[in-house]
N, C-alpha and C positions, 0 to 999 in steps of 0.2 A: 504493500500500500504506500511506502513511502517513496519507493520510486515510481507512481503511478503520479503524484501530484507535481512530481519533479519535474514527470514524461508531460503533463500537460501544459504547466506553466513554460517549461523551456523549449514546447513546442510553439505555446501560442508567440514567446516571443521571438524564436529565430524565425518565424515564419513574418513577422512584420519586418524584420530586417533583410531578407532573402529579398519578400515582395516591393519593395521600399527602393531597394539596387533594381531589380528587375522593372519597376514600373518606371523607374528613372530615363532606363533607355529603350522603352516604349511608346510608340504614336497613342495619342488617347485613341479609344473605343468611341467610334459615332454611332450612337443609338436612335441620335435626338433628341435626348435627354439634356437638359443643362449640364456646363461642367460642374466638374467639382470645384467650389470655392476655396480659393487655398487661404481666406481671410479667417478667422473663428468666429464662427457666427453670431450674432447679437441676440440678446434675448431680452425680451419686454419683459416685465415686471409691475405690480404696482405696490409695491414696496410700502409708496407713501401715498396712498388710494388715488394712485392716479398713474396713466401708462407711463413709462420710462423706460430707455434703454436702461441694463443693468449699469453698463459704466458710466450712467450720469445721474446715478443715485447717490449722495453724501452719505452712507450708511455704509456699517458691515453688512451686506445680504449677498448670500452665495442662493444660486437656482440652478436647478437640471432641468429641461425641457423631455418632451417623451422619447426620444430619440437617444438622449442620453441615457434614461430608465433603463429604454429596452437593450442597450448593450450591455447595461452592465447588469442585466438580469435581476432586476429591483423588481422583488414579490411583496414587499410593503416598508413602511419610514425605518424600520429598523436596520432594512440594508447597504443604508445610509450612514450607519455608524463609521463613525474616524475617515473617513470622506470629505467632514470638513471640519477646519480648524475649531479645535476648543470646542466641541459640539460632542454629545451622548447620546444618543438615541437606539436604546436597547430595551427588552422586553422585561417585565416584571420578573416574571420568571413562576411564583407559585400561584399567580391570579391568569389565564390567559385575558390577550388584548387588551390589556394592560401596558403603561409604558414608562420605563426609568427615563426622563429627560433631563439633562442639564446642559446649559450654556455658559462659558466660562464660569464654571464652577457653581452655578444656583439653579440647582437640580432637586426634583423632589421622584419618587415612586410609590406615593402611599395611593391607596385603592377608595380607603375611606371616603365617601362624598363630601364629608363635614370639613373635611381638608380642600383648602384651594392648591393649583397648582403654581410653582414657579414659572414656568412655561407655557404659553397659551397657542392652545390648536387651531386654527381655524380651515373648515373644507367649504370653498365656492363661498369664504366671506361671513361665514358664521361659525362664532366661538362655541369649543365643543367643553361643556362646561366639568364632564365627569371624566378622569382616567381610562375609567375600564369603556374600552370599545374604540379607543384612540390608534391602536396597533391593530388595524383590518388590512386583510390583505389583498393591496393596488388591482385596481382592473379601470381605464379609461381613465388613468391619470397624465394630464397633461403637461402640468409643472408641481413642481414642486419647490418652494423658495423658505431660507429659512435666515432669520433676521434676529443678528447676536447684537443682545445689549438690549438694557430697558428702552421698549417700547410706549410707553403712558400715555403719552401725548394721541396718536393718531388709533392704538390698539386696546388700551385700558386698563382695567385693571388683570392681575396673575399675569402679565406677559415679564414681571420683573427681570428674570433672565435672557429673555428673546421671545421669539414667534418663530413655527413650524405652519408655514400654511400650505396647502393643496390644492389645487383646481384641478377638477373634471372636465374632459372636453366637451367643448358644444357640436351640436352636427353641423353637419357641411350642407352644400349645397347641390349637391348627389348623390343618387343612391350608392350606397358604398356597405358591404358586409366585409366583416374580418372577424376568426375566429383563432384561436391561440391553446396547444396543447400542449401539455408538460408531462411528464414522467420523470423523478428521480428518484433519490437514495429517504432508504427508509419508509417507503409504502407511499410518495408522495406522488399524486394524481391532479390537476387542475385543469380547469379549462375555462378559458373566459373566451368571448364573444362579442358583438355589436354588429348593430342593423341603424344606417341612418339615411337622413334623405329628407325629400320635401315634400310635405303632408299639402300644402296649398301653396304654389310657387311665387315665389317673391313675398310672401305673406306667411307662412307657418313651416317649420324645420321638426324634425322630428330623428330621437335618437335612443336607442335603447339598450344597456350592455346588462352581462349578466356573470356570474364566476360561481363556479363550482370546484373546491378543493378538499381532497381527502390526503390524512397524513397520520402515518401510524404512532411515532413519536421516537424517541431515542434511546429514553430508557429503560434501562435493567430493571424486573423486579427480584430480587434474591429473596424473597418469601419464599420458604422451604414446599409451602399449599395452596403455593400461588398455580394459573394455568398456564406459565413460560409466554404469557401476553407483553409485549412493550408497550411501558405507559407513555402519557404524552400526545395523546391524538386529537386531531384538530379534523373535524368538520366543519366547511362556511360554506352559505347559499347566501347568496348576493342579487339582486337587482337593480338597477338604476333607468328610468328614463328622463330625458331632460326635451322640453320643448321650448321654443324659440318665437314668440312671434315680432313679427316687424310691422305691424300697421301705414307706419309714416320713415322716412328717411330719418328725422331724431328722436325717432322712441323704438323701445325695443322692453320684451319681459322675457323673464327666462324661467319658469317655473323647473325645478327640480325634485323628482321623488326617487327616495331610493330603501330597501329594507336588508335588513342582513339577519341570519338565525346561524350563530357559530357554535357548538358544541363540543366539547373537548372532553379534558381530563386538567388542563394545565399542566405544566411540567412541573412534576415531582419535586419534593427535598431531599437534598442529601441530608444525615443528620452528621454533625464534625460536633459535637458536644466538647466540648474541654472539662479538664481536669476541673475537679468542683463543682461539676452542676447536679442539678440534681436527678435528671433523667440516667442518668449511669447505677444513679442507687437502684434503679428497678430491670439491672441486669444486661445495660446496654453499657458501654465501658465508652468510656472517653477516646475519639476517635478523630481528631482532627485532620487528619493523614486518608479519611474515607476515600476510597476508589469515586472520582467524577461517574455522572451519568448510571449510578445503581442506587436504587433504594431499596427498602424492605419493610415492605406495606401489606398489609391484608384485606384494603378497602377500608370505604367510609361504614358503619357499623350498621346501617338499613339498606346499602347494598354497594354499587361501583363508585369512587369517586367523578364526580362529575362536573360542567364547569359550562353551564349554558344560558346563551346571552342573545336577548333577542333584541334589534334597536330598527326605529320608522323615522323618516327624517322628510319633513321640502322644506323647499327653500325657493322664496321668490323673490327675485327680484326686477324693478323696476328703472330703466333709464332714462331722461328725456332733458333733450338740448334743445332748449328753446332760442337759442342765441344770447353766446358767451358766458355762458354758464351751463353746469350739468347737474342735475337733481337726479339721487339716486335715494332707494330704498331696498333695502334686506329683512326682507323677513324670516325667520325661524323658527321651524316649531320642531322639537327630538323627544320621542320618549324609547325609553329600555326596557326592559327587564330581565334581571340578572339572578342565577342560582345556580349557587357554586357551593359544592360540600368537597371538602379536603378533611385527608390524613395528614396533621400538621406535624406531624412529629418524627414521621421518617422511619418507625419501626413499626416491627407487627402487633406493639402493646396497644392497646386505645389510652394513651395518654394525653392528646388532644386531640379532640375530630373538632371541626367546624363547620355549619352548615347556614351560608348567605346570603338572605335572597332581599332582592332589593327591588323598588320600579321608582324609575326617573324619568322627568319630565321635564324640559326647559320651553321657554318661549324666548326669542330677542325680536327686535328689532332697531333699526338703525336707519334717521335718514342724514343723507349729506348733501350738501351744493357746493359743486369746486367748480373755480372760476374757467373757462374753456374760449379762451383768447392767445394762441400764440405768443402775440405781438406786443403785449401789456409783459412789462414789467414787474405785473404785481402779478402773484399765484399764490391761489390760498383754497381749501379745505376748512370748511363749519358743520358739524354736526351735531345731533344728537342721538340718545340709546340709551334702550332700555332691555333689562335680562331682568325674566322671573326663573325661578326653576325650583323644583320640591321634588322632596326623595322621601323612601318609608322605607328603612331597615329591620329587618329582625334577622338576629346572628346569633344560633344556637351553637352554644361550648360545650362537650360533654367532655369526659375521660378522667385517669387518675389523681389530676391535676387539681379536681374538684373533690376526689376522696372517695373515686367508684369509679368502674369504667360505663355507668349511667350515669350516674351525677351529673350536675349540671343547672345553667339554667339558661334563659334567653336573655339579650342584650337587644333592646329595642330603641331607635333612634328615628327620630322626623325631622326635618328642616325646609323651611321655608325661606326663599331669599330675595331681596328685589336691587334691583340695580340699576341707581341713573345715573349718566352722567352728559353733560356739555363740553363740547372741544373742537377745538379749532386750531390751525396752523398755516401762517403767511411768510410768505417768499419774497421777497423784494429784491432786483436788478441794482443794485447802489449804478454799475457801469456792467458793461455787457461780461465783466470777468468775473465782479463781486457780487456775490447773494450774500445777502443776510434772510436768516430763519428765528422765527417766533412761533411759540405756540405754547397750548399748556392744554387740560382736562380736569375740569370738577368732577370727581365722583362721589355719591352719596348710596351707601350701599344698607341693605337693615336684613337680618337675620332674626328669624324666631324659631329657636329651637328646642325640641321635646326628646325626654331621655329617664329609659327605665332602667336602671345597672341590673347587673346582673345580683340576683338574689332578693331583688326590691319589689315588694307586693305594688307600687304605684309610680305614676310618671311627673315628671316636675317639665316648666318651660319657662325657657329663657327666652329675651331680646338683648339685643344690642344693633344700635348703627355704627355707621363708621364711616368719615368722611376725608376727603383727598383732593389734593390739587398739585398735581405732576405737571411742571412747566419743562419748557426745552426753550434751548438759543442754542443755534449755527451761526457761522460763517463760511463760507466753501469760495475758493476760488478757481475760475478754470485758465490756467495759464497757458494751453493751447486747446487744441479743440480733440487731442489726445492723453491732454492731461486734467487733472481734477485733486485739488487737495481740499481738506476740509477738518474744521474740529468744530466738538458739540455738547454742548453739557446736556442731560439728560437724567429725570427721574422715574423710578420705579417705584409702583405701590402693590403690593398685595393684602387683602383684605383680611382683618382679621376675623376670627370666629369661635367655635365651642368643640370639647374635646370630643370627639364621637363615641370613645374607649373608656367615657371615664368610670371609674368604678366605682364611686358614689356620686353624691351631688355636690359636693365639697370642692372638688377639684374641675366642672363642668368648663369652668372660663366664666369670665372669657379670655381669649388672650389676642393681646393689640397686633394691628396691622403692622408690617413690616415697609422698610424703605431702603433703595440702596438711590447713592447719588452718585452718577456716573463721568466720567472724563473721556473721550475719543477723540483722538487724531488720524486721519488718514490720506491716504493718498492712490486715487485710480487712473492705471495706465493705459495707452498703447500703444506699438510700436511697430517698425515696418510695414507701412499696409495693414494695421489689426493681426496682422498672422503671430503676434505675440502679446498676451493681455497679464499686465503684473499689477496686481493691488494690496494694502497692504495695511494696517490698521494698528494704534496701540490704545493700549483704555487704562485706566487707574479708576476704579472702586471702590464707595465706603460705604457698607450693608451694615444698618442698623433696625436695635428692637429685631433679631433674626431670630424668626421663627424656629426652633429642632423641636424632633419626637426626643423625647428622655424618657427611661424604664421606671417605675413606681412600685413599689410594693405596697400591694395594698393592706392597711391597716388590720394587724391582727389576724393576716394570712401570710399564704406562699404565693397567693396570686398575684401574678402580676400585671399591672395597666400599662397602657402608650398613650403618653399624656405629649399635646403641645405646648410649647411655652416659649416666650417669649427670652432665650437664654443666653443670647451672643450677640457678640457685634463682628464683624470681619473685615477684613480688607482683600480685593483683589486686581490685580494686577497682569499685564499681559500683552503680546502680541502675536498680529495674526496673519500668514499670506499666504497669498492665491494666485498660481501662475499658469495660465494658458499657451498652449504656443503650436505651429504648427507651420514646422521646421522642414518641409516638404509634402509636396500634395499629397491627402492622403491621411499623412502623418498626426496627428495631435496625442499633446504632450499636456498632463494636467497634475501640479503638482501643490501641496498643500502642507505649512507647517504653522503648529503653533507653541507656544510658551504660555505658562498658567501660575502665577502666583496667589494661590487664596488660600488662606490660614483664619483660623479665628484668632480673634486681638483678646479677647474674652467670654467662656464659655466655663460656668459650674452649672450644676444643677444637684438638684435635693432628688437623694433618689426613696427618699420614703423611708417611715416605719422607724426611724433611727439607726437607719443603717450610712447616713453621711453623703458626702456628694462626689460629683467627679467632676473634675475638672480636665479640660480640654482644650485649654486656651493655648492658644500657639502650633497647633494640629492642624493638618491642613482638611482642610473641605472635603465631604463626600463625592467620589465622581467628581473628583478635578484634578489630572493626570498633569505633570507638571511639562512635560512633552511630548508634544502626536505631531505625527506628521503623515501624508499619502503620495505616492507616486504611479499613475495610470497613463497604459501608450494603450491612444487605440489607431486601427490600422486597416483603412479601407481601399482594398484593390479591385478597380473596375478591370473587368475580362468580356470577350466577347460571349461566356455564358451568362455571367451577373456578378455581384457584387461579393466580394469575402471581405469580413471582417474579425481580424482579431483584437482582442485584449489583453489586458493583465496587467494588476492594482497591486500594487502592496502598502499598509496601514502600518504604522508602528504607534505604541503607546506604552507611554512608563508606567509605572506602579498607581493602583489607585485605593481606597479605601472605598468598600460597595456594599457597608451597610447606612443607611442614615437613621440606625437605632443603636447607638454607643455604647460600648460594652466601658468600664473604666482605664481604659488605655484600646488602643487599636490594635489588638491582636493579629499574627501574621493568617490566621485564621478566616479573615474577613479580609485581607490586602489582596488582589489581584498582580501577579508581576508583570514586568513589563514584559513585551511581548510583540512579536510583527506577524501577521495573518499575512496570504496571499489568494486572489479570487482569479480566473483567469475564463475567457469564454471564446469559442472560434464558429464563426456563424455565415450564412451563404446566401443570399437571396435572389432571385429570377432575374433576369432581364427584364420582364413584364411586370415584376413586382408583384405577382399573383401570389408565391409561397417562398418562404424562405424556412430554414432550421439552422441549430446551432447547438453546439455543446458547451455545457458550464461547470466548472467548480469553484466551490466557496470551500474556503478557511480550508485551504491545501495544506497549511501545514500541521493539521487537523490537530489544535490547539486545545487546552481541555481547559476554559477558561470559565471563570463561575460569572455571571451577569449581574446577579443578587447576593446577599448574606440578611441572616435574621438571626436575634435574639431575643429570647423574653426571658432579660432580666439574668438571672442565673439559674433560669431550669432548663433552657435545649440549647443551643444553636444549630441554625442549620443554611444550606446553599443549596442554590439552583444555578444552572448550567447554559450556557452558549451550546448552540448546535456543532457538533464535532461535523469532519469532513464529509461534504455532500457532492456526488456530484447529479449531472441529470440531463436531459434532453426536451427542445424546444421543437414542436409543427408549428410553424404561423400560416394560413390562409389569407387575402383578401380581393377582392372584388368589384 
């Protein structure tokens, strides 16, 4: 096996270098096809809700267009990880569709809905307000762009580390089918599809994609009466249609529906307990050193663990340019629901099962007017928005833990939320080189929340508001019409709120919103003819009132809670580049480093019961690698059959900490080492563009690297797992 990933990666790349000399002293291919552009193509963005080439946006935002996706075999945001600077975006690990995200270092992975995120998702323009369902896996994705560094101003609140946005394609203006099949390693089956085209010509567009995936999972169960079944399996049925009408030359709506029903297992825990806890007392020995990718489960106690999630989503929205201005509107409406029962503990005792079932519901909407005048000087963005959204939890605990492996009781939780806010952002021309930027956002946000601890015959409700006003000021100057520098201060707010976990009413919250205020300089290039794009970015950080989960022991027990608190202050620091180039036709060269300074300045916390505190001040940040970097050749050779193109990335990252539940010092238990993955894929498609295929492998050098870590407290710890090496094969169709 390990000269098999050797054999693929060293084929995909002497084959770009082979064809690279060879195509050199070859007449192109006349099809009639356009040539290839040897410039590196420009991609629109709207960054700052409004079109932009990406190199004339004063921001760090890196984006991949579908083109890009589909070479490098992107099955959902996760495959994105270390691709770009200072960026995380990896899977929960024991919750599926769930997601660990962080941007330079302000990352969060909790599932609980009572927790906001650091990170805000947004698909076709509507913030996705809960974790779980955020990691689906891509079918009719068009871009994808992700924007490092508090957003406040134009995005809101929870974007304090950045934005991960998405768009879905719209249909065309022909009928056009395409259908896309997979097979790979480990039982994995998918296949997505689309049908689009015009429902009334010039007047109504119509598009409809659809995905089907089966995936058996990774891993081991070592249960002695167990049926030699791999856990880990992932079922999604997906749908989308998106229609388009145009009535008038400056209006256009775009109504979007789409539903998804995933069903899994989620991927297992290892249990790595350390010495001193207390699950080793009941016959399971401290094991930090556990084999990756095996656990040893017997099921959830009423029968298979399970992990199913069902989510309904539109979205409409409205355009219309009346002259020199543009008025838009988004509306949103998502609801879920979610149940998921796990064996939390990793062995065949029932010393924790948990069983979660949740239904969630948001509404937003959002309208804006930006100014749509070329030739003015002045450009600016005002709007307004509004988010409600409400959840119902009940999460039943049973096992030893409780003092039976029935015992038990349920954890009931409700919340209600409303969110407004006002904002706006103005551009001003000082001279045709200097902008100055302004802008800020009010938000007023109020939670009511209801909460039955566990063991408590009755329910208590809280409120709290909480209010903000995140300004921003630019300066960007553009010193030629291939260069662009800029710096910008910027704040972030995330909303505070109530403990979801808490285990009586003592400890409910609330606990205060958080702030970081940000510092960015940058600078975006291009050079000879575009065929080389260098940009480059550094930022300075001061996150205060920082939200952590910290472990509690609950009064007069062994139980333990995950309480939030308001426990740290930190600083972070850093820089970021991104190099394009494409150093012969054909040829592109895309390379990405970054640097990551973020430490807490101060962090204790009270861990309960008189058992004292810990302290973790001058530790660095969860999920915040002090070094990553990628380097990706891709390599497309026209032939008078059709098109070949190869690949092959490689990601390197230093050591990270990947629990964001702190045990009293960082044990090497929970550190991930540093580490360089390789992906590599060689693909072939028609002359006529009708069918093409291709073969792929991810994490070649089949890496056993853990995603997550978890502790409660000092009775287990345990890890989940990155998928070891895959490889697989691609049919594409279209029409």
């Amino acid at each position: 096996m390990t000269r098999t990933y050797f054999s693929l990666a060293g084929c995909s790349m002497m084959a770009m270098a082979l064809a690279s000399g060879a195509h050199a002293q070859e007449a192109a291919v006349d099809d009639g096809k356009p040539a290839m552009s040897e410039e590196v193509p420009a991609i629109v963005v709207t960054a700052q809700r409004r079109a932009q080439n990406l190199q004339d946006v004063p921001l760090a935002v890196s984006a991949l267009d579908s083109s890009q996706l589909k070479n490098a075999v992107v099955q959902s945001v996760t495959n994105l990880d270390g691709k770009i600077p200072n960026v995380i975006l990896e899977p929960v690990g024991a919750i599926p569709f769930a997601g660990t995200y962080a941007i330079r270092g302000l990352g969060y992975s909790d599932v609980q809905s009572a927790t906001e995120p650091t990170v805000g998702v947004e698909v076709d323009g509507v913030y996705q307000a809960r974790n779980v369902g955020t990691v689906q896996d891509f079918y009719d994705i068009d871009q994808v762009s992700i924007l490092r560094g508090p957003q406040g101003t134009l995005y809101g609140r929870n974007t304090i580390g950045g934005v991960v946005s998405l768009r879905t394609k719209l249909p065309g203006d022909r009928l056009a089918v395409e259908a896309l099949g997979t097979l790979g390693s480990y039982g994995r089956r998918e296949f997505r599809g689309s049908i689009e085209g015009p429902v009334i010509e010039d007047l109504l567009k119509l598009r409809v994609s659809m995905l089907e995936t089966h995936y058996s999972g990774f891993y081991h169960n070592d249960y002695e009466g167990g049926d030699g079944r791999r856990l880990g399996k992932r079922n999604v049925s997906g749908v989308r249609g998106t229609l388009v009408l145009t009535p008038a030359y400056n209006f256009d709506a775009t109504l979007i529906v789409d539903h998804s029903d995933e069903k899994g297992t989620g991927t297992p825990l290892t249990n790595v307990s350390l010495p001193g806890m207390v699950l080793p007392a009941y016959g399971y020995p401290a094991d930090p050193d556990q084999p990756p990718y095996h656990t040893n489960v017997n099921g959830f106690p009423d029968g298979d663990m399970r992990a199913d999630i069902r989510t309904t989503g539109e979205t409409l929205q409205l355009n219309w340019a009346p002259g020199g201005v543009k008025l838009t509107s988004i509306t949103g409406y998502r609801r879920t629901a979610s149940a998921v029962d796990s064996d939390f503990d990793g062995t065949p005792i029932s010393f924790l099962n948990i069983a979660n079932h949740e239904r969630h519901r948001q509404f937003s909407e959002e309208l804006r007017v930006a100014s749509d005048n070329d030739g003015s000087p002045l450009t600016y963005v005002f709007g307004l928005y509004y988010l409600w959204q409400r959840y119902n939890n009940d999460t039943a605990q049973t096992g030893l833990i409780f003092g039976g492996e029935d015992a038990g009781s349920k954890l009931i939780t409700a919340q209600t939320s409303k969110s407004y806010a006002v904002f706006g952002q103005i551009d001003y021309k000082v001279t045709d080189r200097l902008t100055l930027t302004v802008g800020g956002r009010y938000s007023h946000d109020k939670k009511r929340f209801t909460i039955q601890p566990l063991f408590y015959p009755a329910s208590q409700t809280f409120s709290k508001p909480f209010n903000d006003f995140s300004p921003k000021a630019a300066i960007s100057y553009q010193w030629t019409k291939s260069l662009l520098t800029y710096v910008q201060y910027s704040r972030g707010y995330r909303s505070g709120g109530f403990n979801g976990r808490a285990g009586n009413f003592d400890v409910v919250g609330p606990y205060d919103a958080e702030h970081v205020d940000s510092f960015e300089g940058g600078l975006k290039s291009s050079w000879f003819g575009n065929r080389l794009i260098a940009n480059l970015a550094i930022f300075t950080a001061d996150y205060s009132d920082m939200q952590q989960s910290v472990q509690q022991v609950l009064p007069g027990t062994t139980i333990n809670q995950t309480l939030t608190t308001n426990a740290a202050s930190a600083t972070l620091r850093g820089v970021e580049g991104e190099l394009t180039a494409r150093p012969v036709r054909g040829l592109t060269v895309t390379g990405t480093f970054g640097y990551l300074d973020a430490h807490f300045n101060d962090f204790t916390a009270n861990l309960g019961d008189g058992l004292g505190e810990i302290d973790r001040s001058n530790l660095p940040l969860s999920f915040a690698p002090k070094w990553n970097a990628s380097l990706t050749g891709t390599y497309e050779l026209e032939t008078d059959l059709g098109t070949f193109t190869f690949q092959g990335s490689g990601r390197y990252q230093s050591r990270i900490y990947t629990s964001f539940t702190p045990l009293n010092v960082q044990t090497d238990a929970f550190i991930r080492p540093k580490n360089v993955s390789f992906d590599a894929s060689i693909g072939f498609q028609s002359l006529d563009e009708h069918w093409r295929v291709s073969l792929y492998g991810k994490n070649l050098s089949d890496l056993n690297l853990m995603n997550n870590s978890f502790s409660l407290g000092s009775l287990l710890a345990l890890r989940a797992y990155q998928p070891p090496r895959e490889f697989g094969v691609q049919l594409g169709l279209s029409f």
